[in-house]
N, C-alpha and C positions, 0 to 999 in steps of 0.2 A: 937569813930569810926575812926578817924584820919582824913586827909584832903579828901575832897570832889574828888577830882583826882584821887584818888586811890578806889576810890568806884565806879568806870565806869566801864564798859562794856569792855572788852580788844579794841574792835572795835573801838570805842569814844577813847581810849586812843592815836590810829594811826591816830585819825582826817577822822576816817571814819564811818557814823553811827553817829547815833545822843545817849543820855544817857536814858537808857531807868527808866522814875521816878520810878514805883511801882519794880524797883528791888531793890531799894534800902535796906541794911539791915537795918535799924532804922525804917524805915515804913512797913517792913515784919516782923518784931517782932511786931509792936503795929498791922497790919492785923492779926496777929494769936493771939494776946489778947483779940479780940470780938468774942464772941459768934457765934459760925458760924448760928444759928437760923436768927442770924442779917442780915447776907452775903447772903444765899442763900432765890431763892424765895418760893413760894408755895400758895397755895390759897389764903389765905390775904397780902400775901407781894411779890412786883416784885425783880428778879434778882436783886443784890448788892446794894439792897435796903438802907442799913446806908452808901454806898460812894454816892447813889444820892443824898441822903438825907445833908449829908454833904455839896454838890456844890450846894444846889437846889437855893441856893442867888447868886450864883457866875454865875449862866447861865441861859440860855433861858430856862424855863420851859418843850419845846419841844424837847431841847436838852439833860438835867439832864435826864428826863423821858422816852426818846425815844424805843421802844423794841428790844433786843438785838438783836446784829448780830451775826451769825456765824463768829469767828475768819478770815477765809479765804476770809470773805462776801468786794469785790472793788479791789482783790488784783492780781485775774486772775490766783490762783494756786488749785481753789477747783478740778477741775478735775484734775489736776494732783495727787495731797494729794490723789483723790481715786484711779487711775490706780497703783501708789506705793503700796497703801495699798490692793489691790487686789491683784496684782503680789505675795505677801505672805500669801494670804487664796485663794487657791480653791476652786472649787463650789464642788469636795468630801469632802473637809475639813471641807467648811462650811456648808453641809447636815447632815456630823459627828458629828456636833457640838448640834444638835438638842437642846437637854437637856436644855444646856447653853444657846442655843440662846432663849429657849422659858422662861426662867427664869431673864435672865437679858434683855428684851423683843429685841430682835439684829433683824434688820433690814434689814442687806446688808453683805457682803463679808468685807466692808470696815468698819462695825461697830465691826464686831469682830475680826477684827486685831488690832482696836483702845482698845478693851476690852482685848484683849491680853499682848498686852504693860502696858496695868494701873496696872492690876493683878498682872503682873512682878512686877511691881516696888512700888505696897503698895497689899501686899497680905492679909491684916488684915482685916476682913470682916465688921468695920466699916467704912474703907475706901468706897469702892461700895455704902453705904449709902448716902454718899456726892454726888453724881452723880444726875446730873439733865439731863434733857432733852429739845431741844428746839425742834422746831417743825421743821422736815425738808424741808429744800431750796436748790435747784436745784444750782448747781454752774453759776455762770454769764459768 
């Protein structure tokens, strides 16, 4: 894969930004050689269950196991992340949308411009299947 430097993040390479691990390609090639059954949760098994499982010696039990957070969850940009994503679904768009939304169960204005995006960009209807759900949290 060549030297370690050249597999940063353009940002880490200007000394700004720190490297971010799991983008690494050597570790997204072996993430995409397990089983995604392994990765996602569902009734008998939690979210990214084979990476807890991995650290579960390496950390606090409380830590390995803890229930996921919303990505934006400490960061102070979830309401922003929804007024952007509303600015591009209207409330006729998103009434329009019925079908869709009562099918891929859409919640908000700002869940179906996130399901708009994904669409776009993996249109193959196993993709949608990948898709989980957490429970919704109110931005901090």
């Amino acid at each position: 894969m060549g030297p370690a430097c050249l597999r940063r993040t353009p940002l880490s390479l200007h000394r700004c930004g720190s490297p971010v691990s799991f983008s690494d390609p050597e570790l997204v090639a072996f993430a995409n050689a397990i089983p995604p059954e392994l990765k996602v949760g569902g009734k008998a098994r939690t979210e990214k269950w084979v990476l807890r499982s991995a650290v579960s010696d390496l950390l606090p039990r409380e830590l390995a196991w803890r229930p996921k957070d919303k990505f934006w969850s400490g960061s102070g940009v979830g309401s922003l992340l929804a007024e952007v994503a509303e600015s591009h679904v209207s409330e006729s768009k998103f009434r329009a949308a019925e079908a869709v939304r009562r099918r891929a169960a859409i919640r908000s204005r700002e869940e179906l411009h996130y399901h708009h995006l994904f669409r776009e960009r993996f249109p193959e209807p196993p993709a949608v299947r990948c898709l989980g759900r957490t429970p919704q949290v109110s931005p901090q």
